[in-house]
Structure formats: C-alpha cells, structure tokens
C-alpha positions as CSV (number, residue, x, y, z in Angstrom):
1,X,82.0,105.6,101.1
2,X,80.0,105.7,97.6
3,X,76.6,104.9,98.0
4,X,74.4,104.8,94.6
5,X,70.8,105.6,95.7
6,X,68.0,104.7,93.0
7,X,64.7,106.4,92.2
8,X,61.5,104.8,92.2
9,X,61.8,101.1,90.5
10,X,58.6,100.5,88.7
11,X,57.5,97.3,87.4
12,X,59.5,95.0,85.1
13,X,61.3,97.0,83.5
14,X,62.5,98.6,86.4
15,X,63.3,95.5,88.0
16,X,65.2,94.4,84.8
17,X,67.2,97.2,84.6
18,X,68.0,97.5,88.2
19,X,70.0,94.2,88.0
20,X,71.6,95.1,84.8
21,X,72.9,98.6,85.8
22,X,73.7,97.9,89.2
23,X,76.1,95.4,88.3
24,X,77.8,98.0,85.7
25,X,78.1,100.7,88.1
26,X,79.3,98.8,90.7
27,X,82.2,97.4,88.7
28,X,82.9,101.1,87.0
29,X,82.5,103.2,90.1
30,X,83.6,101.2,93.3
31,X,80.0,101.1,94.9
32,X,80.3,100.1,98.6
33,X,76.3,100.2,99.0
34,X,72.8,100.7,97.2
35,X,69.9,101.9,98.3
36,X,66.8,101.9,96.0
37,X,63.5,103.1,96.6
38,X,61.1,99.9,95.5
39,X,57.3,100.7,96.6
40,X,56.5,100.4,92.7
41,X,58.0,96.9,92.4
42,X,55.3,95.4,91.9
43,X,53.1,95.6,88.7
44,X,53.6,99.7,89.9
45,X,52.3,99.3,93.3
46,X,53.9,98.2,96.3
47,X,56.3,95.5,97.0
48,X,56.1,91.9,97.2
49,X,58.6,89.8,99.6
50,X,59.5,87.7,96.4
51,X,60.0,90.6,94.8
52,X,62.1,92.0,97.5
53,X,64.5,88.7,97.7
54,X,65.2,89.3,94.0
55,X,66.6,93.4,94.5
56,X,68.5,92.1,97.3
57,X,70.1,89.4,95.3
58,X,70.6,92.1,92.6
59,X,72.5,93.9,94.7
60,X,70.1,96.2,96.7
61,X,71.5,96.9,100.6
62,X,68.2,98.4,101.3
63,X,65.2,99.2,100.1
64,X,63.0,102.3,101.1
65,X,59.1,102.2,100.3
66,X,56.1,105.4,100.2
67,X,52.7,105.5,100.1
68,X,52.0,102.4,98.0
69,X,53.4,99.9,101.2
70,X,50.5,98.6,102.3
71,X,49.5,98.0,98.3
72,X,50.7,93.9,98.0
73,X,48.7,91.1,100.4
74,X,51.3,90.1,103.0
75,X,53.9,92.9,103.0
76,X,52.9,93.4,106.6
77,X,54.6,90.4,107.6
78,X,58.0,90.6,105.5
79,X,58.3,94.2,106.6
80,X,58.2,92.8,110.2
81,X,61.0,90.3,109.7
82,X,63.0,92.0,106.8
83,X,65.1,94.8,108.3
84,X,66.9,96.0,105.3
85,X,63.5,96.5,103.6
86,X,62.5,100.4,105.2
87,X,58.6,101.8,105.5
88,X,58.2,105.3,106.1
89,X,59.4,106.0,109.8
90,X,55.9,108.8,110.4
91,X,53.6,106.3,109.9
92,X,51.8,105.2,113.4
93,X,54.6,103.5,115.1
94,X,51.6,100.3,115.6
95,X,52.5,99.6,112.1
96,X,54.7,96.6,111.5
97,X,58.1,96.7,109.7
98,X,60.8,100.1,110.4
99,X,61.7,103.2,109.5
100,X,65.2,103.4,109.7
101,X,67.7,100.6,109.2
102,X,71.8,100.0,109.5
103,X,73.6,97.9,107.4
104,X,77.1,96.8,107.2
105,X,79.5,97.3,104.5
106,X,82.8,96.8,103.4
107,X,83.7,100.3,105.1
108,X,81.9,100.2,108.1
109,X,77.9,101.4,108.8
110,X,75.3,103.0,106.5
111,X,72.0,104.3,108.3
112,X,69.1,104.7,106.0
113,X,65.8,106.5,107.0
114,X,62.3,106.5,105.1
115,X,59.9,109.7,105.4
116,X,56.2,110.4,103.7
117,X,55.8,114.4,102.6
118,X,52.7,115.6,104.1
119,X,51.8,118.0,101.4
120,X,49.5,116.8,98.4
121,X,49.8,113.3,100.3
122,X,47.6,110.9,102.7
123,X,48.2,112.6,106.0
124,X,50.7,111.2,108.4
125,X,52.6,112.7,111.4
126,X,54.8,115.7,111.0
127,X,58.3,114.0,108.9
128,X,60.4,116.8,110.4
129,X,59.5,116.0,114.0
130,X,59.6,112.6,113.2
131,X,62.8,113.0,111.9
132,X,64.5,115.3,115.1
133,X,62.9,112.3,117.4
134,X,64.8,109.4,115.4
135,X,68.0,110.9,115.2
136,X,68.3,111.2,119.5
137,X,68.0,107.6,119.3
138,X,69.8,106.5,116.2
139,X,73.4,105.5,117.4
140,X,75.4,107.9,115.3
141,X,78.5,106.3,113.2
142,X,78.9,106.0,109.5
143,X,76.6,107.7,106.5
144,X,73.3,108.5,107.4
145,X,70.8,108.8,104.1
146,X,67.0,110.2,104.2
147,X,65.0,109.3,101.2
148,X,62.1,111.7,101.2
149,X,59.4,110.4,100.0
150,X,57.1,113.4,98.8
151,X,54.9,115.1,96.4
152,X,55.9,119.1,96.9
153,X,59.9,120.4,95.8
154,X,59.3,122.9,98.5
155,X,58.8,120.5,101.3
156,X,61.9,118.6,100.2
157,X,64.1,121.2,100.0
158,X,63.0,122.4,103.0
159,X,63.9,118.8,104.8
160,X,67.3,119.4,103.2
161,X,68.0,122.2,105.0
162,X,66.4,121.4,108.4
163,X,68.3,118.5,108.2
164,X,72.4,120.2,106.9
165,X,74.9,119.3,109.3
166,X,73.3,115.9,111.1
167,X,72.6,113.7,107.8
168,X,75.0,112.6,104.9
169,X,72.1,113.1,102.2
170,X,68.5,113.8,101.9
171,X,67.1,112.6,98.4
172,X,63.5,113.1,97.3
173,X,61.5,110.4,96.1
174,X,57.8,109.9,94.9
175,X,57.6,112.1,91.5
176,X,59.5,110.0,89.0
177,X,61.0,113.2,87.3
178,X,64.7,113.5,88.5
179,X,65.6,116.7,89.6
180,X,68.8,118.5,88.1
181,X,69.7,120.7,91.6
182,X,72.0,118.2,93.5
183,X,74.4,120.1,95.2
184,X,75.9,120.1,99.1
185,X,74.5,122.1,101.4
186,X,77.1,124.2,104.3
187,X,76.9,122.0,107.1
188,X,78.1,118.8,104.9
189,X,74.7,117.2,103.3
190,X,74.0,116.4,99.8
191,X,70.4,116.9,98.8
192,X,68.2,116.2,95.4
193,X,64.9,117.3,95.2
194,X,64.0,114.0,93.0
195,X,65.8,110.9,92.5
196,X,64.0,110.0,89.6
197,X,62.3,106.7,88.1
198,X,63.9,103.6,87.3
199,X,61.3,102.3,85.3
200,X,59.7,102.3,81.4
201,X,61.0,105.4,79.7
202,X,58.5,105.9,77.2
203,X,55.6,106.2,79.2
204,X,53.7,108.6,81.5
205,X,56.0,108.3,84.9
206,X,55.9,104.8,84.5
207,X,52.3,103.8,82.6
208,X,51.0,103.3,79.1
209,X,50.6,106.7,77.8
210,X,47.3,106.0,76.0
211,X,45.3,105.5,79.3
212,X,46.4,108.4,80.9
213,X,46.2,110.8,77.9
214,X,42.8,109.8,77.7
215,X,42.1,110.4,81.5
216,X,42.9,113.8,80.8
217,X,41.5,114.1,77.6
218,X,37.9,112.9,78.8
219,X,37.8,112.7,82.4
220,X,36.9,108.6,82.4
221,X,38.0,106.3,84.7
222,X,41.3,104.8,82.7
223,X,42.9,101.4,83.9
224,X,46.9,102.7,84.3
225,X,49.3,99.7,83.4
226,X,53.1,99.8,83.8
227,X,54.3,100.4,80.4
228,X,56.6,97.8,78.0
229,X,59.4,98.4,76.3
230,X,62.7,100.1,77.2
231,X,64.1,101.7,80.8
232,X,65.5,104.0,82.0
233,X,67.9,104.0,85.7
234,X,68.0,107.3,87.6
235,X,69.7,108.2,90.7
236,X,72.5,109.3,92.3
237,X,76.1,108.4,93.2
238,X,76.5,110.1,96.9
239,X,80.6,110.3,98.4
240,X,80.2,110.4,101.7
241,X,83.3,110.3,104.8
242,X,82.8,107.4,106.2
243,X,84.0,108.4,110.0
244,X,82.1,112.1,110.1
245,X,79.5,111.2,107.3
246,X,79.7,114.6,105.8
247,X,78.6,114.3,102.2
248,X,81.9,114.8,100.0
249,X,80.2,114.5,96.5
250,X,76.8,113.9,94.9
251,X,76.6,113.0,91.2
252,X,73.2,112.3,89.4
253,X,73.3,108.7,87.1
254,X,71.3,107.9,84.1
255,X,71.1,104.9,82.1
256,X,68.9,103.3,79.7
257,X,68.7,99.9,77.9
258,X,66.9,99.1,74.5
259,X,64.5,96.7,76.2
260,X,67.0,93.8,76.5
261,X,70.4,95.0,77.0
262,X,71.7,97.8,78.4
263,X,73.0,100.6,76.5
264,X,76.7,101.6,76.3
265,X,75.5,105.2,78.2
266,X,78.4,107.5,79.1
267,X,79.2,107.0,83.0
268,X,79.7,110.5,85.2
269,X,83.1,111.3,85.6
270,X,84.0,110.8,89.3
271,X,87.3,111.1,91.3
272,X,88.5,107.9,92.4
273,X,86.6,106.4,95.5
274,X,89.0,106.6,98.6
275,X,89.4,102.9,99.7
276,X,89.8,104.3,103.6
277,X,86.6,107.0,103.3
C-alpha cells in the first residue's frame, strides 16, 4: 500500500497546494491513501469543518490535528461526527471527536493514530502510555500510521523506537522544518522525525517574516499572519505490506508552485507500487 502523509497544511497556500499536488502525485505514484496533518488550516490555527470538507474533496483520507484543535468556534461538534478527521488520542478522553481512525481503501484498511509530544508542549497524558493502551484495543489488520505531533526530535525518535515492530510508520509533526533522517527501523517501521510544512515557503514556518523578525529583534508583541505568495508541499511517500503492515519503503516528497501553478519539480524515484501489497 503507498500512503503519502503531508506535513502541517497552513493557510491558503497550503490548502492550494494541497489540491494541486495531491492530484499529481496520485496520478505519478499510485497513491492508495493520504493522510495530512491540517490543525493550521485555518488562517494558521486550527481547522474549520468547511475547511475540512474541502481536504477531503481534495483528496485527503484523514486528517490528523495538534495543539491548535480547539483554535476554530465549532470544531467540537465536527470532530464528534467526522471520523476521518483525528484529534490527538492523549487528550482527556471527555473531549469530543477521536484519536485514531480506520479507513477503507482500494487495498483493504489504513489505521491512523494522533499523539501530542509532552515536551516544550501544553501538558497532556503520557503519548507513549497512551499509545501501548490504544493498540490492545485497536483491531489489528492493514497499515497502522502515528503522526507525532511534537515539539522535541528526541521525544520523536524515541516514539519511533518504542513503537518498531507494532506500527507501519511513526512521522513527527508540529515544527514545519522536514527532517532528512527517514529511514526503517529493525522490527519493520518507518519513522521521520518531521514531516514538514505544506504551506508559504518564503516565510518564517508559515508567517510573514517581518512580524516575527521584529518579535525577535525588539521583544514587542507582533501580530503573526500566514504569509502570501508561493508553497511549498512536504511529506512522505510510506510503502507499506498491506497484510503484516511492515513498512517496506519511506521516501520524503517536496514540491513547490509559483503561487498559481505548480512547478514541474522532479518526483522521487520509487519502485513500482505492488497492486496486491
């Protein structure tokens, strides 16, 4: 099964070039799912259930969220009836919406999970017990994919490995840099420190640069807008079996448009997707 798993979409430009890359790299590289991480969908912050209906229609299969969820008025309710749309699964299980989700696809079940880092982050319950709990109730069958959700590279690496051998993939989110240290681990799972942003690339991971230079220059409060102009797409394309879920490849995407159109950015080269794994 090839899965392509965005980073962080922020704003409209993120959303724009979402829809346009998507639909190049599913026809180029035989996608049988995406997964994008969309809690900066929204002017930056959180998610809107209009804005959710248009990634799905995109071609989104789910969409993971952070620490910006609770950002948009209302997102409580569409996260209680929209079940392909995933909040972090350590928040207090009182919240509405889930953490985890399965989804059908052409070659049979994807699982996707959503976890908040604890370090450098609003405190939450512990993501690695919360983790160990979920899968003794997840029915097992198909790809299972963890995007992280998390500030420190330690504490995402260390989910990778606490997690080798019981989880297709485990993909930070959350920093809006992509990380270049994909690899597979021994017990089967692919793991990437940072997806990356899909979002304005000249900007300040994601805002107006002037603002935030100035933050830092003088220390006063600055109003941080989503910046214009062109995007970038980050991610990954993850092979996974479809029957063990063992992670058989993982192969970082980047593409970029000029504002309008999409540029004519080299794709990875990638063995031919296995129509029966």
């Amino acid at each position: 099964m090839r899965i392509l798993i965005v980073g962080d979409i922020v704003g409209s430009p993120g959303r724009r070039i979402f829809k346009t890359g998507v639909k190049r790299l599913r026809a180029a590289c035989g996608l049988h799912a995406v997964i994008a991480n969309a809690e900066n969908a929204a002017a930056g912050s959180g998610i809107t259930d209009a804005l959710a209906a248009e990634l799905f229609e995109a071609g989104a299969d789910v969409l993971t969220l952070g620490d910006h969820v609770w950002d948009q008025k209302g997102i409580d309710v569409g996260l209680a009836r929209e079940r392909r749309m995933v909040r972090p699964a350590n928040l207090p299980e009182e919240c509405p919406g889930n953490g985890w989700t399965t989804v059908q696809t052409a070659l049979g079940p994807l699982t996707v999970i959503s976890l908040l880092g604890r370090v450098f982050m609003p405190p939450v319950d512990c993501p690695f017990r919360c983790v160990d709990a979920l899968l003794k109730r997840i029915p097992r069958g198909g790809p299972l994919v963890v995007d992280f959700h998390a500030e420190a590279t330690s504490e995402k690496i260390a989910m990778g490995w606490h997690l080798d051998g019981r989880v297709s993939a485990v993909v930070g989110s959350h920093t809006h840099v992509q990380t270049s240290d994909e690899r597979l681990l021994p017990g089967g799972t692919a793991c990437l420190t940072d997806l990356g942003m899909t979002g304005p690339r000249d900007s300040v991971i994601g805002r107006e640069v002037a603002p935030v230079l100035r933050k830092f220059i003088t220390g006063m409060p600055s109003r941080f807008e989503v910046a214009k102009g062109p995007a970038v797409l980050e991610g990954v394309l993850l092979d996974a079996d479809r029957t063990t879920g063992k992670a058989v490849a993982i192969t970082r995407v980047r593409l970029t448009d000029d504002g309008n159109h999409l540029l004519d950015t080299p794709l990875p080269t990638l063995a031919a997707p296995d129509p029966g794994g």
